[in-house]
N, C-alpha and C positions, 0 to 999 in steps of 0.2 A: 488608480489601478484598474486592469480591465483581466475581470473572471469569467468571461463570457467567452473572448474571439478563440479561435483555434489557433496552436503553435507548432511548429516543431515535432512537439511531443505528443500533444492534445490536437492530434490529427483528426478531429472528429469526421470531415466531409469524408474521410477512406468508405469505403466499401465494407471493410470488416465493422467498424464501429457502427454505421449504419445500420449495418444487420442486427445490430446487438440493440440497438435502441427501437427496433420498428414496432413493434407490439407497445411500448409509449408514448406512441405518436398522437395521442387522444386525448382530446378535453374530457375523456368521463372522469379521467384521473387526476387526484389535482399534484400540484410539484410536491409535496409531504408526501404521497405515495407512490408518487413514481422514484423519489430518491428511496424509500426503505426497499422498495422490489426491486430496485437496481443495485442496491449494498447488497441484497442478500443475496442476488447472484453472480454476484463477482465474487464475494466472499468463498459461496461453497463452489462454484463453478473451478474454479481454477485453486489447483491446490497449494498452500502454504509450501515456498522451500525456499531456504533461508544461503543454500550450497550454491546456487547458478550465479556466481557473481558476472559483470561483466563492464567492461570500459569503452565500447562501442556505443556512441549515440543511439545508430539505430537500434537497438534493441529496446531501448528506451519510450520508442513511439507507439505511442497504443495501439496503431494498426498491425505495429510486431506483435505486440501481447497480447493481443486477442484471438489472435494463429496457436497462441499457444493454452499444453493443460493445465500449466503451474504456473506460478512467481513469486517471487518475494514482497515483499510489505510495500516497495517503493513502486513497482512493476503494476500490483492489482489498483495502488491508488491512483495512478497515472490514467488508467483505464478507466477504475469510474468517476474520474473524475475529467475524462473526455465525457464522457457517457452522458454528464448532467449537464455540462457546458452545450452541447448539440440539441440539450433540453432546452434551453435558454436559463437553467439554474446554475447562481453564478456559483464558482467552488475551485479550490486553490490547495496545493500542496504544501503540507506543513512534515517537519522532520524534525528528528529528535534524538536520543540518546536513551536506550533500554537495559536491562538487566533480567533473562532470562534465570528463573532459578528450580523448575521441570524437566526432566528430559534431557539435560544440558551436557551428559557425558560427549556425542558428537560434537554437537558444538564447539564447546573447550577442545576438545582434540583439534580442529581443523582450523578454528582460529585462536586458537591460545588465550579464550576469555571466554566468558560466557555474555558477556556486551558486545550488544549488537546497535550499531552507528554506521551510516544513518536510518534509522527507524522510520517509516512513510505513515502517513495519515492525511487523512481529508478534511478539507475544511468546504463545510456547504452551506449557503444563507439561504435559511428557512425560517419566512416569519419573522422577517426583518430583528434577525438574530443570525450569526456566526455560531453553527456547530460542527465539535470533531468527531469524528467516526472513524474505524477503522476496520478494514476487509479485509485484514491480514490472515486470518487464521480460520480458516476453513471447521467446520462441523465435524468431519470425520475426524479431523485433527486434532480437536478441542476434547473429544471424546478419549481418545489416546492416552491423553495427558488430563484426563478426571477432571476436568475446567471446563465452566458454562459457557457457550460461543457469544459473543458479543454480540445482542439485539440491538436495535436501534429502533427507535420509535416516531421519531422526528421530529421532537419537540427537547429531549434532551441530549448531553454527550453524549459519546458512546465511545470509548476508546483506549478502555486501558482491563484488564480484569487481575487485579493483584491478588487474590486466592484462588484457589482451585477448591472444588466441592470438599475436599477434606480439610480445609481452613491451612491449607498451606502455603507458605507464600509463592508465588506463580512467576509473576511481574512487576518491576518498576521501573521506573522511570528517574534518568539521572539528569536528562541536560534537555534542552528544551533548544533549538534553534530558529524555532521561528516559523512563519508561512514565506509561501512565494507565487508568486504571477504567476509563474511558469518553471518549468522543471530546473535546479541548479545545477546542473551536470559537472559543472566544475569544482565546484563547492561538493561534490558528492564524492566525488573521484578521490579529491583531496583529503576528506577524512578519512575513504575508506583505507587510502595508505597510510595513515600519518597514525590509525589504529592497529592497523594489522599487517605490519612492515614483512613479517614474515612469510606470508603466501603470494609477496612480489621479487622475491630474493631470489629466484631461479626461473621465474618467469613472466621477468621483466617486458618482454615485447608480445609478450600475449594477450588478446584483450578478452580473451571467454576465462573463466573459472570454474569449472565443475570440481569441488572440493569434496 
């Protein structure tokens, strides 16, 4: 398997993504610290929103998502996960199956569950070990929702936080699908219908979703 070259998605030689990485351009930093200061700015840099769905490849390419303020879970991992690959740190796209249980009155409204599939997460070897992290949820956001924002240290996981500071349950996790090379776009497409059949029932040939 190859977690290094650029794809499709993991457009890293663009312009944008460049830009996002130049200030890492340096041996003072070793790959452990240039992967936490790059989680932690994709994390809060771009805001958590879970509404912008979309069926368009390109939206998909990092060089899109880094034009932009917000994304989704799959959106911010796609990007830092160009981010570390341009690093020469290998890192791969893992997805999942979640259970929001905060906040979740929009949610439930707009997609008729409070499960969100497919869930994005990173996978980065560090220290000849495989760890997941996850930059889905932005500081301001975590704040909102009385839940500690997920650090990362770069030695252990980081990717899930099932209570919020009042011992409530927050998060989990139901289904587990695995990592990938590179972005599954079809396999993404396919569950987001096959979960949420009713936000394509009228708009069927549209490929943006603002919900």
């Amino acid at each position: 398997m190859d977690y290094l070259s650029p794809t499709y998605y993991f457009d890293y030689n663009s312009e944008e993504v460049q830009n996002l990485i130049s200030e890492y351009k340096t041996d003072t930093l070793s790959n452990k610290e240039k992967t936490i200061r790059l989680y932690l700015n994709v994390r809060d840099s771009w805001r958590y929103d879970p509404y912008d769905l979309s069926l368009s490849k390109e939206n998909y390419k990092a060089s899109t998502i880094a034009k932009k303020v917000k994304g989704h879970c799959i959106e911010k991992s796609i990007l830092l996960i160009s981010c570390l690959r341009a690093l020469g740190i290998p890192a791969r796209i893992h997805l999942g199956k979640v259970k929001n249980h905060i906040g979740v009155e929009r949610l439930t409204e707009k997609f008729g569950t409070n499960e969100l599939t497919p869930h994005g997460m990173v996978n980065v070897f560090l220290n000849d070990k495989w760890l997941k992290l996850s930059p889905a949820f932005n500081k301001s956001m975590c704040k909102m929702c009385n839940v500690a924002p997920l650090e990362f240290d770069g030695e252990n996981n980081s990717f899930l936080q099932p209570y919020n500071d009042d011992g409530n349950l927050f998060m989990e996790y139901l289904d587990d699908y695995g990592h990938f090379e590179d972005v599954p776009f079809d396999f993404m497409i396919k569950n987001v219908k096959e979960h949420y059949p009713n936000i394509f029932d009228t708009k069927e040939n549209k490929t943006e979703f603002k919900l």
